[in-house]
N, C-alpha and C positions, 0 to 999 in steps of 0.2 A: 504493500500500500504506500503510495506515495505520501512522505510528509507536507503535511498544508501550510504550517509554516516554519520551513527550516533553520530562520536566523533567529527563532527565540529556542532551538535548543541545543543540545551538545555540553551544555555548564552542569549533567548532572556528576562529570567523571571529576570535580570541584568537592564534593561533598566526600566523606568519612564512608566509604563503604558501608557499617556498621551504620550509618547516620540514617543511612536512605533503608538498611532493614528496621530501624525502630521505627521512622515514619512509616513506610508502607504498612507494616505491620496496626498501627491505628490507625491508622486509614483506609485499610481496607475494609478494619470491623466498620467503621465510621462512614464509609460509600454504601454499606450493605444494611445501614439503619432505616427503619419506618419513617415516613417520609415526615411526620411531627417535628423532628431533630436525630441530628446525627446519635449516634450510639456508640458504645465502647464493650465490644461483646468477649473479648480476651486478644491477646496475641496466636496467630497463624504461629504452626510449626514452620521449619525450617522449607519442607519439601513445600507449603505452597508460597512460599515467598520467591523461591529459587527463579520463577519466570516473572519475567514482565513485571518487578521491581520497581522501576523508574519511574511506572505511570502513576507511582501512587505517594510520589513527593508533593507536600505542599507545598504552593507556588501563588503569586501576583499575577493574579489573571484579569484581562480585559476583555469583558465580553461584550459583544456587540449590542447597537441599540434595537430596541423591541416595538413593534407596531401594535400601538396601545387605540383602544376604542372606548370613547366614554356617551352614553346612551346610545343618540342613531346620529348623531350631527357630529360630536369632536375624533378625528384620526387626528394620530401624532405618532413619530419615533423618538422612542428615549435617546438618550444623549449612550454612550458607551460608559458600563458600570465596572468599578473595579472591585472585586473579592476575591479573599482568601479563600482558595477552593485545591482538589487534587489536581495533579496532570490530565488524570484521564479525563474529571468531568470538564474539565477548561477546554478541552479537544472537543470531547463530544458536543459543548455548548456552542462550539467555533468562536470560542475565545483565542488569546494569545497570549503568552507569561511572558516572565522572569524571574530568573531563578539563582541564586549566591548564595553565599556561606558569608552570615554574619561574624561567627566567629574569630575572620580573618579579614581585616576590612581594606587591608592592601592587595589582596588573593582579590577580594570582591570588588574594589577599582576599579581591578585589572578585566574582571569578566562584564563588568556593565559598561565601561568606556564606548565600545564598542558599538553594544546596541544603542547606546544612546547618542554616536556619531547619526546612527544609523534610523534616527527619527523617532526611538522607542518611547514614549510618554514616562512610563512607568520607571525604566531605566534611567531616563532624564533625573525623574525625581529626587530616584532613589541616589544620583550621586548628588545633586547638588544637594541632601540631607549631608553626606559625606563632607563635603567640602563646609557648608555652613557649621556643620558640630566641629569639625577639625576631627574626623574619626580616622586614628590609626595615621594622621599629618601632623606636622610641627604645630599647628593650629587650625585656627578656622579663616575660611576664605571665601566673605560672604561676596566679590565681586564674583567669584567663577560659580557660586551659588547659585545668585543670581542671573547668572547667563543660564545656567541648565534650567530653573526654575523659569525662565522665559519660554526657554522653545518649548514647555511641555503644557505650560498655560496658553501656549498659542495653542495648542489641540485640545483644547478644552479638558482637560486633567484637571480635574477639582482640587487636590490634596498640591497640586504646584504650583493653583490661582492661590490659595490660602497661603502659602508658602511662600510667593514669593509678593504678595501683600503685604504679610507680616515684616519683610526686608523694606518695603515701602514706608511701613507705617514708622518703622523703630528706625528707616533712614541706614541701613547695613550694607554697605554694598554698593549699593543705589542714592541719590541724593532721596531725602526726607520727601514724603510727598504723599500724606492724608488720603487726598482725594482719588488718585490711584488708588491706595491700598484698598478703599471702600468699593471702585469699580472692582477689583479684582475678586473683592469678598462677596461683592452680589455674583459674580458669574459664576463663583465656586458651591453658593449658596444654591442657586437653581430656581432662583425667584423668578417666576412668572405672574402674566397680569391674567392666568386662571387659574381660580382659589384650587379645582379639580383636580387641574393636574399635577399641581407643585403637592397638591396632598397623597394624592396618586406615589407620585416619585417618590416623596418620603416616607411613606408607608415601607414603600420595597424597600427602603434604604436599611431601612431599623429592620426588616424581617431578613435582610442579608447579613446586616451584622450581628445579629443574636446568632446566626449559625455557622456566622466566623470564629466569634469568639469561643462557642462550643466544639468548633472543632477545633483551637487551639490549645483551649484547656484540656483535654484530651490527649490529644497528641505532650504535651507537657505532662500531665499526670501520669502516661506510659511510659516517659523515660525517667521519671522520679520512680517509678516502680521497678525498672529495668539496671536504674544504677544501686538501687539497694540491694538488690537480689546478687546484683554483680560484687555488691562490696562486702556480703555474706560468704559469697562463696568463697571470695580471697582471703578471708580472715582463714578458713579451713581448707585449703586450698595446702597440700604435701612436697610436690613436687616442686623443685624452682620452675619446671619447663613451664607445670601447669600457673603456676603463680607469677610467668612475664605474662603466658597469655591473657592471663585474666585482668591483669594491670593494663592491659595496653587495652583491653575491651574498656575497663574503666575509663581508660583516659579519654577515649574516644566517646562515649556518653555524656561524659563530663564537658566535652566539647558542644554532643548535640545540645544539651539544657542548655551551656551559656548561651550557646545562638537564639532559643526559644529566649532566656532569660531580654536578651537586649532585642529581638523584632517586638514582643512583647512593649519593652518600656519607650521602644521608636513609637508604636502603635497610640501608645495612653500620650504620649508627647501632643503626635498629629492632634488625637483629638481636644487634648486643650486646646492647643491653636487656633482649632475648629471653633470651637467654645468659645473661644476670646473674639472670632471675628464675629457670629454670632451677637456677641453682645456688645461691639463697636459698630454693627449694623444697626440694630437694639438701637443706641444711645441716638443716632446719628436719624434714625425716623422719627424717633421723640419728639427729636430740637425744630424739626422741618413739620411734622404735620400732629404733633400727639400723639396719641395712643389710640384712636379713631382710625379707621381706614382697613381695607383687605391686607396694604402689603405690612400693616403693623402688625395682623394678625397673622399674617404668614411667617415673620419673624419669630414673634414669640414662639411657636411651634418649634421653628428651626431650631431656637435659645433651648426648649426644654428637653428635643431628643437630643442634643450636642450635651448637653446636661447629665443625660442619663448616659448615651455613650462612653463619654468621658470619665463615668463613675467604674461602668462597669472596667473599660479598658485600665483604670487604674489598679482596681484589685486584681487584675487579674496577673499583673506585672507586678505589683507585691505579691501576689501567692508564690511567686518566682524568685524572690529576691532573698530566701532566706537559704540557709546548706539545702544541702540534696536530701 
């Protein structure tokens, strides 16, 4: 079968062996759950993991916009939605990813540079986060931030318009400039002048993140169970031969959680961000028309699921922050 699109893959030979069987491993219980929310039904033996591995890495998927009908009068297509989904289902949706190892974020430079020469939004993003934190560089460098954070807010990437709003607002990078940053925050926001649709949108928004967040908590609670069982077994562990191998399994687990530990704490960051512009939109409809109006009311909405996201992505990046 011919691959559909070949320049978002090839980075998974990037990852810890060992990394991509504890993911797939929850992920496969996790693709095979009731369609309610993902599930966590145990870990696959060894023999079905053996095939077709790869497809069940989680990834930064972008999947395309959907032909939405509201009574007999409104057609529309959404805008292109980004979740944390598997390889396969991001194929099967006719989405597209990207995919690195946070754990090494010179390793991961090196594998996103490219796609994001190469037009990738998601890519885009993900470096000029790199650049703006200073991750794994002498520091941060919110002008080359700023550049990637432009070309990926010109394709309408939400989390780059916010992104590179916030360099707007705080002046990083970029000369100071408010009223930018608030154009950038409304296109990221998804504010329309129909009450329907923009509720429509955020509906979905909030029912994709709730089964992001469940399938990351998951995949992280399997390798919190994966590195205990591993640091059992080296305590009683006889042999030296058997006691590198099982140290080097460890090391390599302890590798997968930090990665989960920091896209996690990337995750709860974004959506403060979110949050914050949110409520700089907020302030900013007040001062111009009051609290009256559709788009005041469309805000507030935005303010309270940025609200709730924000809460939940924070615990869930504390669940992660303490030992294994």
């Amino acid at each position: 079968m011919t691959d559909p699109h070949p320049r978002y893959r090839s980075v998974s030979r990037l990852l810890p062996p060992l990394l991509m069987v504890l993911l797939a491993a929850s992920l496969l219980a996790a693709c095979a759950a009731p369609a309610g929310g993902p599930g966590l039904a145990g870990l696959p033996d060894d023999a079905t993991l053996a095939e077709g591995i790869d497809q069940f890495v989680l990834v930064d998927c972008m999947l395309p916009g959907q032909v939405r009908r509201l009574g007999t009068m409104a057609t529309y297509v959404t805008a292109r939605r980004h979740t944390k989904t598997t390889r396969r289902d991001c194929e099967i949706r006719g989405g597209e990813y990207v995919l690195f190892d946070r754990a090494d974020y010179s390793a991961a430079l090196a594998t996103l540079l490219p796609k994001a020469r190469a037009g990738d939004p998601v890519a885009q993003t993900y470096v000029g986060e790199i650049y703006e934190k200073g991750l794994g560089l002498p520091g941060p460098d919110y002008a080359n931030a700023a550049t990637w954070y432009r070309q990926a807010a010109a394709s309408g990437h939400a989390p780059a318009q916010t992104s590179l709003g916030a360099l707007y607002e705080r002046g990083l990078g970029v000369p100071r400039d408010p009223v930018r940053a608030l154009d950038l925050y409304r296109q990221a926001a998804g504010l329309t002048e129909d009450r329907l649709i923009f509720e429509s949108q955020l509906e979905q928004e909030r029912a994709a993140f709730r089964r992001e967040l469940a399938l990351r908590n998951q995949v992280a609670a399997s390798l919190r169970r994966q590195l205990s069982n591993t640091q059992a077994a080296l305590q009683r562990a006889g042999s030296e031969a058997d006691r590198a191998a099982l140290q080097a399994r460890y090391d390599q687990q302890r590798r997968a959680l930090e990665a989960q530990r920091r896209e996690a704490r990337s995750d709860a960051d974004r959506r403060q961000r979110e949050l914050q512009a949110a409520r700089t939109l907020k302030a900013q409809e007040q001062t111009l028309a009051g609290t009256a109006g559709g788009r005041a009311a469309q805000i507030g909405k935005l303010e309270l699921v940025r609200q709730e996201q924000y809460q939940a992505a924070t615990a869930a990046a504390d669940r992660l922050a303490g030992p294994p």
